[in-house]
N, C-alpha and C positions, 0 to 999 in steps of 0.2 A: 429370799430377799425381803428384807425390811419396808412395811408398806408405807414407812415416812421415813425421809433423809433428811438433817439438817447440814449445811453447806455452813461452815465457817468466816469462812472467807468474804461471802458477799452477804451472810446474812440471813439465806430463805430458807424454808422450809420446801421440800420435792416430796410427791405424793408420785406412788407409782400407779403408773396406766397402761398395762397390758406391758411390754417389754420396754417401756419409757417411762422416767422421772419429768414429770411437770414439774412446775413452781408454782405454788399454791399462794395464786396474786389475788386480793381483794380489793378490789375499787371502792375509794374514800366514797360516801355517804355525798351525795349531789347536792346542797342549797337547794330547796323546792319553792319556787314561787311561780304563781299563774303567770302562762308566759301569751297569753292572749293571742287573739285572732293576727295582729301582724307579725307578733314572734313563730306560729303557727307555719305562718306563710314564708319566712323566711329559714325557716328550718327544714323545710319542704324542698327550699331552693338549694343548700348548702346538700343537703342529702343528695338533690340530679345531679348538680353542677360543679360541688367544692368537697367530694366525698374525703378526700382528705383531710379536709380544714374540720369536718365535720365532724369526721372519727377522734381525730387528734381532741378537740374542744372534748368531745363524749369522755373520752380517757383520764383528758388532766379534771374531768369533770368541772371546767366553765362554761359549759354550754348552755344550762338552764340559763343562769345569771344572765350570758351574755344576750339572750332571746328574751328574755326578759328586761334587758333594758332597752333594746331594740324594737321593743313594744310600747313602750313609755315612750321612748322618740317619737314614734310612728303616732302617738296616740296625742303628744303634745302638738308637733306639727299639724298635724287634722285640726286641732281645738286655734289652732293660731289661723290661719288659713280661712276656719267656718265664721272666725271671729270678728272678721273682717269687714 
């Protein structure tokens, strides 16, 4: 058995592992930006509480972004509030 398949049809490459073909899938390169103490904390919460919503954002790879602007909110609101 050939230790790589290519599959025509939809495109992938199959690596074999033990008596099964995987799909040798690579996750895009995630946008890196500091996602600060309340993206921190909210990604904490998605992990207990919304492990789907969590996994999924991990996958399509928005999650950084979106913790990261979720921190900016969090950090504008505080500055508005103190501002007061």
């Amino acid at each position: 058995m050939d230790k790589y398949i290519f599959d025509e049809i939809n495109g992938l490459w199959y690596e074999l592992q033990g008596d099964y073909y995987i799909p040798c899938l690579i996750l895009s390169e995630e946008e890196t930006q500091p996602i600060g103490l309340w993206g921190q904390h909210h990604k904490q919460y998605l992990k207990e509480y919304r492990h789907i919503v969590y996994t999924t954002m991990l996958i399509e790879g928005t999650l950084n972004r979106y913790l990261a602007d979720i921190n900016q909110q969090a950090e504008w609101n505080c500055q508005e509030k103190c501002s007061r």
